[in-house]
LOMITI-123752 format. One record per atom (N, C-alpha, C): residue number from 1; residue in three letters; chain; atom name; x, y, z. Coordinates in Angstrom, 1 decimal. Each point is the difference from the previous one (the first is absolute). Example, Ala and Ser with C-alpha at 12.3 -4.5 7.8 and 13.67 -1.06 7.14 Angstrom:
BEGIN
<node><i>1</i><aa>ALA</aa><ch>A</ch><at>N</at><x>13.2</x><y>-5.7</y><z>7.8</z></node>
<node><i>1</i><aa>ALA</aa><ch>A</ch><at>CA</at><x>-0.9</x><y>1.2</y><z>0.0</z></node>
<node><i>1</i><aa>ALA</aa><ch>A</ch><at>C</at><x>0.9</x><y>1.2</y><z>0.0</z></node>
<node><i>2</i><aa>SER</aa><ch>A</ch><at>N</at><x>-0.4</x><y>1.1</y><z>-0.7</z></node>
<node><i>2</i><aa>SER</aa><ch>A</ch><at>CA</at><x>0.9</x><y>1.1</y><z>0.0</z></node>
<node><i>2</i><aa>SER</aa><ch>A</ch><at>C</at><x>-0.8</x><y>1.1</y><z>0.8</z></node>
//
This chain:
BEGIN
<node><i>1</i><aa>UNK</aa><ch>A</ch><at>N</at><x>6.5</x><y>-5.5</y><z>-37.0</z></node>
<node><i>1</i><aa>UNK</aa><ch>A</ch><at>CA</at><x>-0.1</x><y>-1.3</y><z>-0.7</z></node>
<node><i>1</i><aa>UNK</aa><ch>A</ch><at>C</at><x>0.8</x><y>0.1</y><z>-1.3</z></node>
<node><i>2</i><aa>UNK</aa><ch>A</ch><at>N</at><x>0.6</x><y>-0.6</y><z>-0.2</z></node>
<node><i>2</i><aa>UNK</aa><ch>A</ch><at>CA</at><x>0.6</x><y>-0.3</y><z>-1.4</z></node>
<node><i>2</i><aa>UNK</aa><ch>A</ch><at>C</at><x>-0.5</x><y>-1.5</y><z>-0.8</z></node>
<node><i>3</i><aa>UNK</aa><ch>A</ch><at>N</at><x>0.0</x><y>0.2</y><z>-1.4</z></node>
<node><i>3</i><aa>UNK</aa><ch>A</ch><at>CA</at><x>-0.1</x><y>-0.5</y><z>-1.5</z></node>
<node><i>3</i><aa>UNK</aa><ch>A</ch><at>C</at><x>1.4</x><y>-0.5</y><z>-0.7</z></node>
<node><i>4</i><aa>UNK</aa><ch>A</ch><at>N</at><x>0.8</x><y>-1.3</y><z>0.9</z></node>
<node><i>4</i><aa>UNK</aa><ch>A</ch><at>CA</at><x>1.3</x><y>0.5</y><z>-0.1</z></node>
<node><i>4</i><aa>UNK</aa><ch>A</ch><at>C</at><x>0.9</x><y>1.0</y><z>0.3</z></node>
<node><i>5</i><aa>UNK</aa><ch>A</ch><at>N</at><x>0.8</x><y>0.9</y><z>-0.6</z></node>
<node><i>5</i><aa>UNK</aa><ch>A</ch><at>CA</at><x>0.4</x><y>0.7</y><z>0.6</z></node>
<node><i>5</i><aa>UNK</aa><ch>A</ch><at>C</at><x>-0.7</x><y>1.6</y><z>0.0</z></node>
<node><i>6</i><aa>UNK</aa><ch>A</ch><at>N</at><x>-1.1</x><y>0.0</y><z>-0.5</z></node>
<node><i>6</i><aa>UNK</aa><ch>A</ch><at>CA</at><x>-0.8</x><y>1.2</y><z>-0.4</z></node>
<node><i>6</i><aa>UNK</aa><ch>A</ch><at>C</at><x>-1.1</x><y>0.1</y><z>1.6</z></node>
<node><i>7</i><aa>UNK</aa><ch>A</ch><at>N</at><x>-0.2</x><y>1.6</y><z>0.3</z></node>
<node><i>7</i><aa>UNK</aa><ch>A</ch><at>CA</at><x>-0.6</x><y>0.3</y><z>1.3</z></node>
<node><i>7</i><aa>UNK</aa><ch>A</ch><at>C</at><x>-1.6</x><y>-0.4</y><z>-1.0</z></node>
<node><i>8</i><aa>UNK</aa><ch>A</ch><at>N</at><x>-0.9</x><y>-0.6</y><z>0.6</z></node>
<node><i>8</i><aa>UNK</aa><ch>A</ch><at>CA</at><x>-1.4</x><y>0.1</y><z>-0.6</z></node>
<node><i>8</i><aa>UNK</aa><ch>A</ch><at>C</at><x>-1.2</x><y>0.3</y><z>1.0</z></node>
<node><i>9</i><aa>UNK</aa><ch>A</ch><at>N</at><x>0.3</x><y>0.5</y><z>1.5</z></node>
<node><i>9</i><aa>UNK</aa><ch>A</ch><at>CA</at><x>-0.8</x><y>0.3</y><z>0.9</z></node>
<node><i>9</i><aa>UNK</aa><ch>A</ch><at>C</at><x>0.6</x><y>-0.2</y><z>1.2</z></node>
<node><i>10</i><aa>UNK</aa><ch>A</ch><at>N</at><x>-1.0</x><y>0.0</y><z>0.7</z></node>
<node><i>10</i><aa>UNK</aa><ch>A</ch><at>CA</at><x>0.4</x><y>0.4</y><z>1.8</z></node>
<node><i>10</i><aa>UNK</aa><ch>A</ch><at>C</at><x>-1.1</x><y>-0.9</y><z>0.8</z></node>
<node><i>11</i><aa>UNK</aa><ch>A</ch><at>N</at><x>0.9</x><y>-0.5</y><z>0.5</z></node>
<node><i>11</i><aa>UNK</aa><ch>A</ch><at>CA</at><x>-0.6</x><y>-0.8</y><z>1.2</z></node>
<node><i>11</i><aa>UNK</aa><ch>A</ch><at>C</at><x>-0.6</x><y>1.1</y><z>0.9</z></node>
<node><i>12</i><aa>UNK</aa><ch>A</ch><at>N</at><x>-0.6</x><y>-0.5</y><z>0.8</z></node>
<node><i>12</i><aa>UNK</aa><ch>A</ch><at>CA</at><x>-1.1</x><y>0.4</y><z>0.8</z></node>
<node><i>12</i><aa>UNK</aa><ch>A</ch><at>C</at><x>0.2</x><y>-1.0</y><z>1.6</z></node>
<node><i>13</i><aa>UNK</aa><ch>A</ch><at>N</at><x>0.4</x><y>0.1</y><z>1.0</z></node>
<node><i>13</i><aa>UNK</aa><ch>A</ch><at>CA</at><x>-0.8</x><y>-1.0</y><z>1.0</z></node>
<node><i>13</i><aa>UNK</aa><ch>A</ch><at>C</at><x>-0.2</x><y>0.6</y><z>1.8</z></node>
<node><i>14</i><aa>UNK</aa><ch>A</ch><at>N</at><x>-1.6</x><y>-0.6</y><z>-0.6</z></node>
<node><i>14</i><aa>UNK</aa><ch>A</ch><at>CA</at><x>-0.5</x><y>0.8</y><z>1.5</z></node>
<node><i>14</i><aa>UNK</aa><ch>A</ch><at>C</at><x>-0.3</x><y>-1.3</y><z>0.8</z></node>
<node><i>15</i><aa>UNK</aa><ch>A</ch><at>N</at><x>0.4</x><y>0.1</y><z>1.7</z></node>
<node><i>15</i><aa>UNK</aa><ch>A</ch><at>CA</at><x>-0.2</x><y>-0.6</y><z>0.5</z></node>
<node><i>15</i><aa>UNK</aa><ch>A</ch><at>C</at><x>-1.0</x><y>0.2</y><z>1.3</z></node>
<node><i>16</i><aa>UNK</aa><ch>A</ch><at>N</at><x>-0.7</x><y>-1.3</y><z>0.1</z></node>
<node><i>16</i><aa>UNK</aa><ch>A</ch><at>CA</at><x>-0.5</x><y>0.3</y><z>1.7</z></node>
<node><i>16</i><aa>UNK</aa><ch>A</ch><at>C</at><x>0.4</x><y>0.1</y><z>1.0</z></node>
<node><i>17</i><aa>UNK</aa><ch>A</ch><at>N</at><x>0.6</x><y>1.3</y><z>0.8</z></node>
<node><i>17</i><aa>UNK</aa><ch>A</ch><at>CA</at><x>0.1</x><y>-0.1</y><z>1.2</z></node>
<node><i>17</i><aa>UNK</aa><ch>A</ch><at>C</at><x>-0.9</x><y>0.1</y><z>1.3</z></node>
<node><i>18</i><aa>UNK</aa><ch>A</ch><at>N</at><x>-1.2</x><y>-0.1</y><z>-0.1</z></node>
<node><i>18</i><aa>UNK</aa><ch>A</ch><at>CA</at><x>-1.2</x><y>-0.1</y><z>1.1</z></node>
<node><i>18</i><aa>UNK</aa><ch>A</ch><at>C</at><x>0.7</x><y>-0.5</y><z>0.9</z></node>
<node><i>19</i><aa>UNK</aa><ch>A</ch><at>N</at><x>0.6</x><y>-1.6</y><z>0.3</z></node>
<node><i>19</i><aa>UNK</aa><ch>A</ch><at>CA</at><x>0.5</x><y>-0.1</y><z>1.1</z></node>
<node><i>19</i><aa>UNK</aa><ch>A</ch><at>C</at><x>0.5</x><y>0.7</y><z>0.6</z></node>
<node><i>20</i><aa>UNK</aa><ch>A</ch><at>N</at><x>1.5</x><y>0.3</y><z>-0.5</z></node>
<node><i>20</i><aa>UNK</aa><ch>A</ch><at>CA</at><x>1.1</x><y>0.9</y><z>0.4</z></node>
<node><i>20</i><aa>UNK</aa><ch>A</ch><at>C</at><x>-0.4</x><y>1.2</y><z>0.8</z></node>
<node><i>21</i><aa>UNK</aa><ch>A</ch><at>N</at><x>-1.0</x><y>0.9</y><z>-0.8</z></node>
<node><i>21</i><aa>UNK</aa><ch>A</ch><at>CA</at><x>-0.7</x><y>1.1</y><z>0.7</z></node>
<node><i>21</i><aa>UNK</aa><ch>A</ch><at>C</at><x>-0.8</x><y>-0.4</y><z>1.1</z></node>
<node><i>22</i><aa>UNK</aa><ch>A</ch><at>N</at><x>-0.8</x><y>-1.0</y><z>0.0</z></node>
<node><i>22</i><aa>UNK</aa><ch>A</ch><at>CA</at><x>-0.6</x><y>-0.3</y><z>1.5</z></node>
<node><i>22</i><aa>UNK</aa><ch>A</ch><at>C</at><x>1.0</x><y>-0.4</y><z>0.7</z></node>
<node><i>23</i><aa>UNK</aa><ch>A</ch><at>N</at><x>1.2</x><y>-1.1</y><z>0.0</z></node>
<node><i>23</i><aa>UNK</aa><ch>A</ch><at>CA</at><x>0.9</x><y>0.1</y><z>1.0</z></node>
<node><i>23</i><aa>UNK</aa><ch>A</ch><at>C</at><x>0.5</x><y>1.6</y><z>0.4</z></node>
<node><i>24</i><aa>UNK</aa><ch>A</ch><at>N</at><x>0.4</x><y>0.4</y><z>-0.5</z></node>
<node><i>24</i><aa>UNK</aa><ch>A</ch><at>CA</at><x>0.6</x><y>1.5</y><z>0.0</z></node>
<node><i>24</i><aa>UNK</aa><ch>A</ch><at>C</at><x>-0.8</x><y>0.7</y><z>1.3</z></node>
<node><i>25</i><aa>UNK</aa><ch>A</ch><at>N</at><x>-1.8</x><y>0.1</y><z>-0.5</z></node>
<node><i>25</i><aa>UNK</aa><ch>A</ch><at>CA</at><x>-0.9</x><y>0.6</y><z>1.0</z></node>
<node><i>25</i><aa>UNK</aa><ch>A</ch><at>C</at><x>0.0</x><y>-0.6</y><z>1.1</z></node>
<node><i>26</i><aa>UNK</aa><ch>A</ch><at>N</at><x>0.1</x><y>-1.7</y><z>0.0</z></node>
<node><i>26</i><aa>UNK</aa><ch>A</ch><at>CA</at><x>0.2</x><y>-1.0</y><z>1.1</z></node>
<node><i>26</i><aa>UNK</aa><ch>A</ch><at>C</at><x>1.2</x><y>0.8</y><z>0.9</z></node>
<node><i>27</i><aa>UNK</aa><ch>A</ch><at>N</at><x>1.2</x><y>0.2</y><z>-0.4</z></node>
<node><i>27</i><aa>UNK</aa><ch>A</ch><at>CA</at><x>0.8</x><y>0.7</y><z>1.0</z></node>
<node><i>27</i><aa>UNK</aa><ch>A</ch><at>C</at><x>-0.1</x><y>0.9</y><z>0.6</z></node>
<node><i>28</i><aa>UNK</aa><ch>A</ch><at>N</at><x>-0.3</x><y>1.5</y><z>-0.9</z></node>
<node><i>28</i><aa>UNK</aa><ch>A</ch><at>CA</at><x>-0.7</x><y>1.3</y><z>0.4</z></node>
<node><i>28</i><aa>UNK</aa><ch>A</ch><at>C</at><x>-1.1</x><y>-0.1</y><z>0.7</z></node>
<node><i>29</i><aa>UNK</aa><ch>A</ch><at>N</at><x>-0.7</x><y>-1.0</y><z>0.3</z></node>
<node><i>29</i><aa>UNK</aa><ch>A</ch><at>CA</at><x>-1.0</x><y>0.1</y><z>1.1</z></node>
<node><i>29</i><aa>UNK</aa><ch>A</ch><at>C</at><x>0.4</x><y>-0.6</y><z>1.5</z></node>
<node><i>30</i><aa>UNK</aa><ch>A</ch><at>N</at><x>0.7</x><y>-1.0</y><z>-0.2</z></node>
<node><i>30</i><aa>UNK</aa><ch>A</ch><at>CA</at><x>1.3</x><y>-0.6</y><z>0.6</z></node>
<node><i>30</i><aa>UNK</aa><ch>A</ch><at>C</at><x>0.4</x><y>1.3</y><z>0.8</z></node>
<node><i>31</i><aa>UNK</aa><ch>A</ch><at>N</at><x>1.1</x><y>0.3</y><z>-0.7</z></node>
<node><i>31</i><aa>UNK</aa><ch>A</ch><at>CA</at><x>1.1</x><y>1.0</y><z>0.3</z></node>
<node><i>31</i><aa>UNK</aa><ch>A</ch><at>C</at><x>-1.1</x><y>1.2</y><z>1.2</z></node>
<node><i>32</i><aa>UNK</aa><ch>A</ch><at>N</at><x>-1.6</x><y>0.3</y><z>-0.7</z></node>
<node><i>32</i><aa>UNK</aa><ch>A</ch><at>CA</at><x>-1.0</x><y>1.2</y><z>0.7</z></node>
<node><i>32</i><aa>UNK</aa><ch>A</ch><at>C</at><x>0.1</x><y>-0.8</y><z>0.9</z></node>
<node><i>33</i><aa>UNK</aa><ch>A</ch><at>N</at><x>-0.3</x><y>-1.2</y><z>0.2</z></node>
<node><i>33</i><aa>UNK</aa><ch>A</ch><at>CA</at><x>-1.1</x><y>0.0</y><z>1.4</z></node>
<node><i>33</i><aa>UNK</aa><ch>A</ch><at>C</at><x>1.5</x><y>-0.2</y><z>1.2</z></node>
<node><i>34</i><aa>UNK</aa><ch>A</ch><at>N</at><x>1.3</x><y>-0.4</y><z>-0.4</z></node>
<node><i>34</i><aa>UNK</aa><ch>A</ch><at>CA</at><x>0.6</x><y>-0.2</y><z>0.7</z></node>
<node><i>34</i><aa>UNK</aa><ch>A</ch><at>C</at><x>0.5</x><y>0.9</y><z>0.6</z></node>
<node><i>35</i><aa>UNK</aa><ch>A</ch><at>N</at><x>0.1</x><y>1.3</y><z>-0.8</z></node>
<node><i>35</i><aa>UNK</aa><ch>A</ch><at>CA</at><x>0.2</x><y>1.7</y><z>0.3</z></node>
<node><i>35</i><aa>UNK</aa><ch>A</ch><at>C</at><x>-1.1</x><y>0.4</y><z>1.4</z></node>
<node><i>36</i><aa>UNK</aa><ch>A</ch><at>N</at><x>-1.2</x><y>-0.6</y><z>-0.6</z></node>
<node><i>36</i><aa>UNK</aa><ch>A</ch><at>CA</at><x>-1.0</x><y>0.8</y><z>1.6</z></node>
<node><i>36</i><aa>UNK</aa><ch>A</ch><at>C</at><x>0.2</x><y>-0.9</y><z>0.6</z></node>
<node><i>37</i><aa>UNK</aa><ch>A</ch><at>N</at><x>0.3</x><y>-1.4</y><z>0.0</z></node>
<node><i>37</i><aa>UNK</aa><ch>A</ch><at>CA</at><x>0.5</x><y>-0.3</y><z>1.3</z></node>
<node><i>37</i><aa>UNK</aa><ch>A</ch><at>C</at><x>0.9</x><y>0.2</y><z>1.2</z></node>
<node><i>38</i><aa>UNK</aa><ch>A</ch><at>N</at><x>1.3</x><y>0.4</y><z>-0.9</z></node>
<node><i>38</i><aa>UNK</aa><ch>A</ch><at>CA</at><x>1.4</x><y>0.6</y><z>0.6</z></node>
<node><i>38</i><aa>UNK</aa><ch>A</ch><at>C</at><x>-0.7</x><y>1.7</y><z>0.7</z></node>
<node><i>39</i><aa>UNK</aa><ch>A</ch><at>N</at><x>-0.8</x><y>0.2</y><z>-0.8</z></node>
<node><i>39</i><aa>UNK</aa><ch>A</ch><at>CA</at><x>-0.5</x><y>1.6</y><z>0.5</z></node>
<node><i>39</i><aa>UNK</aa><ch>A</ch><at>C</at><x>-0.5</x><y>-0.2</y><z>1.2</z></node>
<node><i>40</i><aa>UNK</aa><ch>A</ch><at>N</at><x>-1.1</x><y>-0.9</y><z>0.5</z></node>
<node><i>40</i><aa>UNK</aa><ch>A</ch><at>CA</at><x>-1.1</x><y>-0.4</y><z>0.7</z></node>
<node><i>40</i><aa>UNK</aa><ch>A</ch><at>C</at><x>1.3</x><y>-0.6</y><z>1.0</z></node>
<node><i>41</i><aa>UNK</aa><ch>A</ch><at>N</at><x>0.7</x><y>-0.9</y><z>0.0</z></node>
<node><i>41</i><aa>UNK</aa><ch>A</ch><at>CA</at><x>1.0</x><y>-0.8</y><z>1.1</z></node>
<node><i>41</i><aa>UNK</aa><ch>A</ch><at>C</at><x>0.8</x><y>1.4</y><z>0.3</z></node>
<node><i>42</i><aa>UNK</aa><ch>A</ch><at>N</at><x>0.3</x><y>0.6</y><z>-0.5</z></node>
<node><i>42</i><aa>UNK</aa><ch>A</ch><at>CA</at><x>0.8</x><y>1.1</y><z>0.5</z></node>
<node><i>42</i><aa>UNK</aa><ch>A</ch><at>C</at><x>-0.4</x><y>0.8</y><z>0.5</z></node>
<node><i>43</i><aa>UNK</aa><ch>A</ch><at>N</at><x>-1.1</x><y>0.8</y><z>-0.5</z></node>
<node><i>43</i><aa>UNK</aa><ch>A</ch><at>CA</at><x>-0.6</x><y>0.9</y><z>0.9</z></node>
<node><i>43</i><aa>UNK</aa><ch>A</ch><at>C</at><x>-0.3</x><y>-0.7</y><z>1.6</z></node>
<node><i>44</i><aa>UNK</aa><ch>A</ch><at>N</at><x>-0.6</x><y>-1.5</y><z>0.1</z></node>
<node><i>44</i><aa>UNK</aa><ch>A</ch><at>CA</at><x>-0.2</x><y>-0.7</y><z>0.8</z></node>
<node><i>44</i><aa>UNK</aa><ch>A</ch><at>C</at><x>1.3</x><y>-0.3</y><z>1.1</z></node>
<node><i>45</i><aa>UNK</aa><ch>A</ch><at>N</at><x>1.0</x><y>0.2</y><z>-0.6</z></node>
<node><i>45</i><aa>UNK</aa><ch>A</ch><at>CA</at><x>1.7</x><y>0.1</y><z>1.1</z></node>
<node><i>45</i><aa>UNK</aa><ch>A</ch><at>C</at><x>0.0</x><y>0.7</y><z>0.3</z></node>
<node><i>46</i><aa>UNK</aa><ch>A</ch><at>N</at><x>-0.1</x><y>1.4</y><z>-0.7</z></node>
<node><i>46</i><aa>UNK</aa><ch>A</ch><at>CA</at><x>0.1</x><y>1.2</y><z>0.5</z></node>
<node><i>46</i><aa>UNK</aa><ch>A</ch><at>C</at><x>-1.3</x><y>0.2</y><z>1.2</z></node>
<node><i>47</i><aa>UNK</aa><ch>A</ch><at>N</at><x>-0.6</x><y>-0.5</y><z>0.0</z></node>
<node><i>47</i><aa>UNK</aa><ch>A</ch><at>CA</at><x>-1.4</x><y>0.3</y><z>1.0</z></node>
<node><i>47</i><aa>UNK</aa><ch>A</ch><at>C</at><x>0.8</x><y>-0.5</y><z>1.3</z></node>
<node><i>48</i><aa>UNK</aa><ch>A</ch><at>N</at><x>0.1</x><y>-1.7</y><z>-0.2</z></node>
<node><i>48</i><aa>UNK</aa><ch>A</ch><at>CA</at><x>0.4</x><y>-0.6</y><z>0.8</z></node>
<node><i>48</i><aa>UNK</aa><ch>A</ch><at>C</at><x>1.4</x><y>0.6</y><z>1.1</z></node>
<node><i>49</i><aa>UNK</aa><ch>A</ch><at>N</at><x>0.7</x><y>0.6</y><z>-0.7</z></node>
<node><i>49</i><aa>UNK</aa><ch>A</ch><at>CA</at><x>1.8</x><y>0.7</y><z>0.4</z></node>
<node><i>49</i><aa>UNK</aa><ch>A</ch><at>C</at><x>-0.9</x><y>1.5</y><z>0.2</z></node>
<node><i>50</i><aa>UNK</aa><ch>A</ch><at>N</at><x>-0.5</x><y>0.4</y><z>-0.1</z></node>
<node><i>50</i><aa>UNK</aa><ch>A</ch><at>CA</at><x>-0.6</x><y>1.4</y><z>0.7</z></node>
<node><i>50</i><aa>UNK</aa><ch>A</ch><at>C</at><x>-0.5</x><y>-0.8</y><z>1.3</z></node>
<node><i>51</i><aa>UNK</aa><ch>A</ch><at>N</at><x>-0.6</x><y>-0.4</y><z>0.1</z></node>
<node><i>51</i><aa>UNK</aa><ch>A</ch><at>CA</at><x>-1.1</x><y>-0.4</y><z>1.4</z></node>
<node><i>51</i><aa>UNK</aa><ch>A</ch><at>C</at><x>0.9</x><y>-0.6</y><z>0.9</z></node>
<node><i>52</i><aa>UNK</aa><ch>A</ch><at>N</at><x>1.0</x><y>-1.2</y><z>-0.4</z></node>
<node><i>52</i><aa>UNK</aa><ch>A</ch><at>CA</at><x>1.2</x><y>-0.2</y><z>0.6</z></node>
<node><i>52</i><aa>UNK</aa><ch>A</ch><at>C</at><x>0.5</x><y>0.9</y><z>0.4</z></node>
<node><i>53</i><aa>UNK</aa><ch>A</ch><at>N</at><x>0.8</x><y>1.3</y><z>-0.4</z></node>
<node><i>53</i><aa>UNK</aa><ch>A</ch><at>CA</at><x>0.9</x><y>1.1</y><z>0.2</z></node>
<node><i>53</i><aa>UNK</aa><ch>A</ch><at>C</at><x>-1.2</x><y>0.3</y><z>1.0</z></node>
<node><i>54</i><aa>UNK</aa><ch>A</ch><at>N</at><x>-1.4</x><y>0.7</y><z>-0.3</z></node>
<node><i>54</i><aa>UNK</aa><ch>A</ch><at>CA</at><x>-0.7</x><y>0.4</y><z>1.4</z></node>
<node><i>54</i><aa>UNK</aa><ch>A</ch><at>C</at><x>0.2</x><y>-0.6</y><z>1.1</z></node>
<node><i>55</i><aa>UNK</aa><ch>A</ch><at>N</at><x>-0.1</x><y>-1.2</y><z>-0.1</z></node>
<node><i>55</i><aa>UNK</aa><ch>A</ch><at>CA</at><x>0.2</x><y>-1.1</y><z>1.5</z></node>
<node><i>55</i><aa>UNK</aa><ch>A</ch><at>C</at><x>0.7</x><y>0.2</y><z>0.6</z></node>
<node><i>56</i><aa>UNK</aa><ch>A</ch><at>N</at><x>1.4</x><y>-0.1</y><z>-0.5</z></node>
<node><i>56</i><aa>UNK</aa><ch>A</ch><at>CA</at><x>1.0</x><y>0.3</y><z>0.6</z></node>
<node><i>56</i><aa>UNK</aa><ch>A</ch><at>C</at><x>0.8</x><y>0.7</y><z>0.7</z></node>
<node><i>57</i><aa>UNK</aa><ch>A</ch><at>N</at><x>-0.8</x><y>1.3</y><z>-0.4</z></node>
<node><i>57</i><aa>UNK</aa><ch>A</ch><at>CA</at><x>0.8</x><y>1.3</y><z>0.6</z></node>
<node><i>57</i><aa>UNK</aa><ch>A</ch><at>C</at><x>-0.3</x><y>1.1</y><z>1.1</z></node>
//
């Protein structure tokens, strides 16, 4: 802060980001549950393409 051209202090500014951080977690929980699903569907192919390959041969 300046007194004309003289420094006479310091600003200061704090902001709220509470939203921002819950969007943030909003994704990261997002991004989790989409992870065990791709885990859970893939394991579930791989089941599926094993039992196939049995049938077949």
């Amino acid at each position: 802060m300046y007194d004309g051209k003289r420094k006479r202090g310091y600003l200061l500014e704090i902001v709220d980001n509470t939203v921002h951080q819950q969007h943030l977690e909003g994704i990261e929980r997002y991004n989790k549950n989409l992870n065990e699903e791709l885990k859970v569907k893939t394991e579930l192919i791989r089941q599926l393409s094993k039992s196939k390959d049995g049938t077949e041969s």
